[in-house]
Backbone as CSV, one residue per row, in Angstrom:
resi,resn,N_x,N_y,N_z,CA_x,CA_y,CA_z,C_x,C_y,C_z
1,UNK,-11.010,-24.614,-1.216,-11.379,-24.969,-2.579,-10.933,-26.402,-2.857
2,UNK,-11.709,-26.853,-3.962,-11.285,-28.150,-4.192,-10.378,-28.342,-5.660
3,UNK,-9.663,-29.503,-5.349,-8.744,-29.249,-6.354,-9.061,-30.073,-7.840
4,UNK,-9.206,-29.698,-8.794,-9.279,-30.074,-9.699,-8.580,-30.800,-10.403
5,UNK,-7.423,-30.407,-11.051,-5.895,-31.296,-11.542,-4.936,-29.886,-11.566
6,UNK,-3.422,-31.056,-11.577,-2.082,-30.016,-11.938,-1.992,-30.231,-13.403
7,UNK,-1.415,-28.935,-13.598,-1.329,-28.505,-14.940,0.139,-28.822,-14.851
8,UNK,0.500,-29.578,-16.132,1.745,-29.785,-16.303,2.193,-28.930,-18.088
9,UNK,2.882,-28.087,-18.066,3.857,-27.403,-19.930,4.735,-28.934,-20.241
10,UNK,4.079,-29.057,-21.516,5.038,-30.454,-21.912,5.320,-30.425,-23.640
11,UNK,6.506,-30.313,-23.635,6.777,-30.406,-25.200,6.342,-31.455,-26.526
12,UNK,6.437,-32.678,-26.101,5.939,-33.304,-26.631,4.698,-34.328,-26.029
13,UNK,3.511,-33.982,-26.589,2.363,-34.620,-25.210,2.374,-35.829,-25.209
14,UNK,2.627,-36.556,-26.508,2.176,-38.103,-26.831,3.362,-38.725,-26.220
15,UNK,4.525,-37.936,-26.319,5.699,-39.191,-24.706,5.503,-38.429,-23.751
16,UNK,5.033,-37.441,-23.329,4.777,-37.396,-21.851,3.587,-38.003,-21.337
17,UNK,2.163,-38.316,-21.881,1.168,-39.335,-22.085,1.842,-40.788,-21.741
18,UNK,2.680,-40.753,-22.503,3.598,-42.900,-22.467,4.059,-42.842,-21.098
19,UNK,4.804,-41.465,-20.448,5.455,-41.738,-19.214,4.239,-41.690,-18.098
20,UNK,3.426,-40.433,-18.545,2.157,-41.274,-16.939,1.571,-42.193,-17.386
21,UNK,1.563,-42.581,-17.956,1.209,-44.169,-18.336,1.372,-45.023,-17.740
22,UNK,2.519,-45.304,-17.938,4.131,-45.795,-17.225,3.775,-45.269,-15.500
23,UNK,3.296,-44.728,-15.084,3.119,-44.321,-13.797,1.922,-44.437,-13.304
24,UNK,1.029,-45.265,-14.418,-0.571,-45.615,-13.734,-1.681,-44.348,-14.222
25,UNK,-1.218,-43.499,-15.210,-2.683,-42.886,-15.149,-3.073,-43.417,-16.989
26,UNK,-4.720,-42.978,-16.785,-5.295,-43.436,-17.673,-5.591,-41.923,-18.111
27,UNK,-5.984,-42.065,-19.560,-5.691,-40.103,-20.158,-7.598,-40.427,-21.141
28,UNK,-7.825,-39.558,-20.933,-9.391,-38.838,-21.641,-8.742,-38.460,-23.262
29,UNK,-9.783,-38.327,-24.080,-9.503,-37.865,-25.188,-8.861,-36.567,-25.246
30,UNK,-7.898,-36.763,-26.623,-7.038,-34.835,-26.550,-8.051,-34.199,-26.837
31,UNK,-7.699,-32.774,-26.777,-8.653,-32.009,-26.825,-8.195,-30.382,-27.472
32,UNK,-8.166,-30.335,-28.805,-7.410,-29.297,-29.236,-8.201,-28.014,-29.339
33,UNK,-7.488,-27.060,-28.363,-8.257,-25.762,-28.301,-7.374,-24.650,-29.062
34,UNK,-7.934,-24.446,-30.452,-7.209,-23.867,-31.588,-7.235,-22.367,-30.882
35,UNK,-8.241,-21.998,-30.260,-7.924,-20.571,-30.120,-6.815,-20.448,-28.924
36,UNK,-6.543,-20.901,-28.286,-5.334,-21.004,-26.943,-4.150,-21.287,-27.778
37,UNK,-4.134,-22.279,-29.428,-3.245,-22.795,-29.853,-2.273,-23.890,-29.016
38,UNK,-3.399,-24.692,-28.254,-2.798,-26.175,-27.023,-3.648,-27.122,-27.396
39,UNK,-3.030,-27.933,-27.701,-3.602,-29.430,-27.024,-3.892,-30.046,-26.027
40,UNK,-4.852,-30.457,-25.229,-5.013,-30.573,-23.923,-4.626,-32.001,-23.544
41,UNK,-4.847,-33.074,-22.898,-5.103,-34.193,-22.183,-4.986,-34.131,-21.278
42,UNK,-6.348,-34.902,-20.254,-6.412,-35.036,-18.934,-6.407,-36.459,-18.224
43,UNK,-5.660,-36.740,-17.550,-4.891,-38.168,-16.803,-5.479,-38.231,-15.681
44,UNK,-6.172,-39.201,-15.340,-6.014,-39.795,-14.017,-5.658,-41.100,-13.517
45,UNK,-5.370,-40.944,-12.177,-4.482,-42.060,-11.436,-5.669,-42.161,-9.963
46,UNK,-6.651,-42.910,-9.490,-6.973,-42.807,-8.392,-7.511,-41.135,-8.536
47,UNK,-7.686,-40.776,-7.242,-7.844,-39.468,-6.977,-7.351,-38.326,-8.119
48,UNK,-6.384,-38.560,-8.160,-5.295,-37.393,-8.773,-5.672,-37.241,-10.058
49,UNK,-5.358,-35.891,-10.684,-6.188,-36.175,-12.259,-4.441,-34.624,-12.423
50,UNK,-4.070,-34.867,-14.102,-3.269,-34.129,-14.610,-3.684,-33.416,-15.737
51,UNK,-3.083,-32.389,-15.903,-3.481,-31.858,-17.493,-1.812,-31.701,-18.499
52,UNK,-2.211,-32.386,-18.987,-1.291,-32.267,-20.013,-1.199,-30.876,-21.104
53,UNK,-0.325,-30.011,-21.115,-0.453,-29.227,-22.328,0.672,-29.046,-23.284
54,UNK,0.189,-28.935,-24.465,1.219,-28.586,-25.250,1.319,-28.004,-26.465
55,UNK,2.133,-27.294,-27.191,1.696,-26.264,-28.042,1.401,-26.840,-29.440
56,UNK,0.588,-26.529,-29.664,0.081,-27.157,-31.220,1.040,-26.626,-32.856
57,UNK,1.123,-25.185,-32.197,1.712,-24.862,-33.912,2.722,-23.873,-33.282
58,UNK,4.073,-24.409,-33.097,5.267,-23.650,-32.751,5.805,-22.426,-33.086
59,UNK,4.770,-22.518,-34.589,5.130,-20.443,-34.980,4.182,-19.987,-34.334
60,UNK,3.341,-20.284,-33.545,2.411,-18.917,-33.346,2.659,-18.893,-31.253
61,UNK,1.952,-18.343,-31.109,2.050,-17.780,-29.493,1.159,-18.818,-28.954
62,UNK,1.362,-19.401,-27.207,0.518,-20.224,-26.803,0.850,-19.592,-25.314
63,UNK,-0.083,-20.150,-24.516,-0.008,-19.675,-22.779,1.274,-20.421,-22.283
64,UNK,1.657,-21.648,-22.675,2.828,-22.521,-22.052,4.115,-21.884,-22.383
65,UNK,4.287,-21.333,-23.869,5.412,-20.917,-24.530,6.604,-20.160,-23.264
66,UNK,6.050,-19.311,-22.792,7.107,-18.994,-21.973,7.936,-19.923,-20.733
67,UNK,6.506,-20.868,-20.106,7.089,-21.722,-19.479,7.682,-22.853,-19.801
68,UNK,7.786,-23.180,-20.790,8.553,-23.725,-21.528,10.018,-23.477,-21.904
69,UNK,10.204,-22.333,-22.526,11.676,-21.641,-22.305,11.884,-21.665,-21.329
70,UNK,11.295,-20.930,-20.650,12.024,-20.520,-19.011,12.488,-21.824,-18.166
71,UNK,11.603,-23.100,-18.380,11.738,-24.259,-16.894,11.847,-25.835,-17.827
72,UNK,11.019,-25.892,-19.451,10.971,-27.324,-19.906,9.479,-27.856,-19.105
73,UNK,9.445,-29.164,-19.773,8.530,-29.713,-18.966,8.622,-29.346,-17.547
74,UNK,7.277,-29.222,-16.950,6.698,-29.059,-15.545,5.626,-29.070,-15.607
75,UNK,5.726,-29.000,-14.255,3.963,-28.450,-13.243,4.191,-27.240,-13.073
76,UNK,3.433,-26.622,-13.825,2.707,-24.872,-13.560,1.970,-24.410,-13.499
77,UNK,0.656,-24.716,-12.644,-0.665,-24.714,-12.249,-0.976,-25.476,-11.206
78,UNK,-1.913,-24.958,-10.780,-2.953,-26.139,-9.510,-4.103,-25.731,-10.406
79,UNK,-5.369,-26.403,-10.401,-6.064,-25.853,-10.952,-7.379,-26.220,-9.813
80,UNK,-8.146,-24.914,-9.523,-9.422,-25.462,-8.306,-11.011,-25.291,-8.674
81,UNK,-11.588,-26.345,-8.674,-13.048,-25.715,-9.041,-13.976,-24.279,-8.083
82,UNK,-14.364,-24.053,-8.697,-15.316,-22.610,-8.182,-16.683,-23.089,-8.734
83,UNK,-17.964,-22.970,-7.935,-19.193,-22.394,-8.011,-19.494,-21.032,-8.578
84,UNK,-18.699,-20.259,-8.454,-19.057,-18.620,-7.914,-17.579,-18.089,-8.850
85,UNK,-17.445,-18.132,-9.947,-16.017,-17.434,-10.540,-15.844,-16.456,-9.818
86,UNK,-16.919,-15.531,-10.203,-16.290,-14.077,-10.088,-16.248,-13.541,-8.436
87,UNK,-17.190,-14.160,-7.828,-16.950,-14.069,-6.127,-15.716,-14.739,-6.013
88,UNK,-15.292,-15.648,-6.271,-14.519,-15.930,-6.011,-12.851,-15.755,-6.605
89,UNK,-12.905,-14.724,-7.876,-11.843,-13.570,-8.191,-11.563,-12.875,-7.453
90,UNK,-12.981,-11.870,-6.752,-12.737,-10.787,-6.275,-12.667,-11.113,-4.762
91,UNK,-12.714,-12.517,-4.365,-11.791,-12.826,-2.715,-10.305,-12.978,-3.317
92,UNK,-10.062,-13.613,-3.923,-8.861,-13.312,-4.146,-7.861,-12.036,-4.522
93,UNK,-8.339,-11.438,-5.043,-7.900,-10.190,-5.676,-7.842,-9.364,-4.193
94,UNK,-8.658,-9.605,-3.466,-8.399,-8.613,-1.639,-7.587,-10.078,-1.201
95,UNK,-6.583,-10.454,-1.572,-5.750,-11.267,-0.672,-4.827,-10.878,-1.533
96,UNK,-4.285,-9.907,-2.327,-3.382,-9.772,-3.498,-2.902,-10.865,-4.378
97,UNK,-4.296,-11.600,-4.596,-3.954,-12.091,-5.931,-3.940,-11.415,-7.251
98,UNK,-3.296,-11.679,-8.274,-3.223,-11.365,-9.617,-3.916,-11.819,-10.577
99,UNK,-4.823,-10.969,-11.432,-5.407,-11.723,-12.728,-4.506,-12.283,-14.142
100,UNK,-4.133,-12.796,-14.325,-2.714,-12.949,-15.345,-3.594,-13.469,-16.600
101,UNK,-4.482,-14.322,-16.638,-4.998,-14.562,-18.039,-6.769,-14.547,-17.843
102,UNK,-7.433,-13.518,-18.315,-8.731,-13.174,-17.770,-9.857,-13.807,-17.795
103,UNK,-10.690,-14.487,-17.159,-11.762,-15.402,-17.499,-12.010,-15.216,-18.998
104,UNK,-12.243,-16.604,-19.528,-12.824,-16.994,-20.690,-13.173,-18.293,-20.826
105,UNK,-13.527,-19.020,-21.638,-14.308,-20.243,-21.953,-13.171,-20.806,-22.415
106,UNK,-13.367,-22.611,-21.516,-12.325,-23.405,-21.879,-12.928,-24.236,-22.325
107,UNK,-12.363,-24.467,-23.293,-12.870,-26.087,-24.633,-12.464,-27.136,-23.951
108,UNK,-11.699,-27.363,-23.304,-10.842,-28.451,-22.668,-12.240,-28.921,-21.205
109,UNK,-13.247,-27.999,-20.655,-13.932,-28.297,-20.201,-15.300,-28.648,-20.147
110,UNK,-15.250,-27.872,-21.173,-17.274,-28.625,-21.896,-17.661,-29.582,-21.499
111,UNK,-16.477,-30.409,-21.518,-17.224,-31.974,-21.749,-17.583,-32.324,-20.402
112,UNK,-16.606,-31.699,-19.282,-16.686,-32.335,-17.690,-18.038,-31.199,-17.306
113,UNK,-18.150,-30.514,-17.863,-19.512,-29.971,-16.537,-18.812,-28.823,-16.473
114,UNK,-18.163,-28.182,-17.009,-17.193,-26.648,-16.632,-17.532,-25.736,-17.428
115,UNK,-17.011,-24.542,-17.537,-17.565,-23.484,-17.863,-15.981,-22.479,-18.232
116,UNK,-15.716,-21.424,-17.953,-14.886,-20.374,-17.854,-13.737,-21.012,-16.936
117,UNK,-12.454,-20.411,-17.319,-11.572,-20.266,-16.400,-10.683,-18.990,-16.133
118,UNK,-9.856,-18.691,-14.799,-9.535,-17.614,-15.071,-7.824,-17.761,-14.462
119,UNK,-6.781,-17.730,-14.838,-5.540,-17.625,-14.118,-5.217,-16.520,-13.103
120,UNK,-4.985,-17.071,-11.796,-4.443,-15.955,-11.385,-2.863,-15.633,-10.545
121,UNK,-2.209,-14.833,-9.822,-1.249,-15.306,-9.425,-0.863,-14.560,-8.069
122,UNK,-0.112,-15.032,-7.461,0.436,-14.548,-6.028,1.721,-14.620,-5.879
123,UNK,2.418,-13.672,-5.271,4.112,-13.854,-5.194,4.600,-14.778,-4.416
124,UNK,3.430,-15.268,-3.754,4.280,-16.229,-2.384,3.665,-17.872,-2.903
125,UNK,3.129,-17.693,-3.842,2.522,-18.892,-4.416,2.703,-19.648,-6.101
126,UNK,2.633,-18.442,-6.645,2.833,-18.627,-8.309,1.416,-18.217,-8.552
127,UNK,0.842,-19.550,-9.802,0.301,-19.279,-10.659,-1.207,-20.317,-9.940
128,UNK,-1.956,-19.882,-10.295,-3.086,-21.017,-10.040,-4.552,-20.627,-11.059
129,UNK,-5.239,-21.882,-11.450,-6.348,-21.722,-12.486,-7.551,-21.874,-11.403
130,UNK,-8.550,-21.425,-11.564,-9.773,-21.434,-11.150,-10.995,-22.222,-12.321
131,UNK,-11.319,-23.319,-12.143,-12.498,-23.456,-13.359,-14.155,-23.420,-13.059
132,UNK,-14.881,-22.924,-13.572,-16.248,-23.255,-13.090,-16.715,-24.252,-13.027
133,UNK,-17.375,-25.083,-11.598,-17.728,-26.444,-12.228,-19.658,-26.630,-11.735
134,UNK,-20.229,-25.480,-11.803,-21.720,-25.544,-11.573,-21.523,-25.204,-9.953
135,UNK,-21.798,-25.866,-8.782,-21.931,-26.058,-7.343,-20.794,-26.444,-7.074
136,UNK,-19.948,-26.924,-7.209,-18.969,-27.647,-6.908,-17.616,-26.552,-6.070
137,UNK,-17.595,-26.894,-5.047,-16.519,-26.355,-3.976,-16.668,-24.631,-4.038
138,UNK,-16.148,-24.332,-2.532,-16.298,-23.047,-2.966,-14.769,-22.146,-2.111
139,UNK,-14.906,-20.772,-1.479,-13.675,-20.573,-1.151,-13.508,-20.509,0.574
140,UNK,-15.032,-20.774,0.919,-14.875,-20.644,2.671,-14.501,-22.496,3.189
């Protein structure tokens, strides 16, 4: 599969934005996806592209919230494009992967050509996102 960007949990996005900055990447417009309750931004440097997330409204529940308590800023994702979502769930799922957050439509991707994403996870690996990107990469 091909890789899309790392997902980085970041508390405050607009200085973690200043520090890859500071490290050469250039960032896309935010992108606030009220129903996830995150703010998105996506960075690139050359090749490499990041996602910035971070929680929009601190009383309510967001996907980062726990990784956040648990670790602070990080990287907690790979994220890989798919052609084929759901073929390519159910190869994973016979390699004992885990579904942890279930396909749905990401706002954060409209704009690039994407579609659905789906989290999944492995014990010997963590966490990883899958996004739809039309044709684009697949899992052989």
């Amino acid at each position: 599969m091909i890789v899309d960007h790392i997902g980085y949990a970041v508390r405050d996005i607009d200085r973690a934005r200043t520090e890859f900055e500071g490290l050469g990447y250039t960032f896309e417009e935010s992108v606030f996806d009220v129903d996830r309750n995150v703010c998105i931004q996506f960075g690139n440097n050359g090749e490499y592209r990041v996602e910035l997330i971070s929680v929009m409204d601190r009383e309510k529940e967001a996907p980062v919230v726990d990784v956040l308590k648990k670790n602070g800023p990080t990287p907690y994702h790979i994220c890989y494009r798919s052609s084929d979502l759901a073929t390519d769930i159910e190869k994973l799922k016979k390699k004992n992967w885990i579904v942890m957050i279930p396909r749905a439509r990401a706002l954060a991707f409209d704009r690039s050509g994407g579609g659905s994403v789906v989290f999944l996870y492995h014990r010997y690996v963590g966490m990883i996102e899958l996004v739809e990107m039309g044709s684009l990469g697949d899992m052989d």
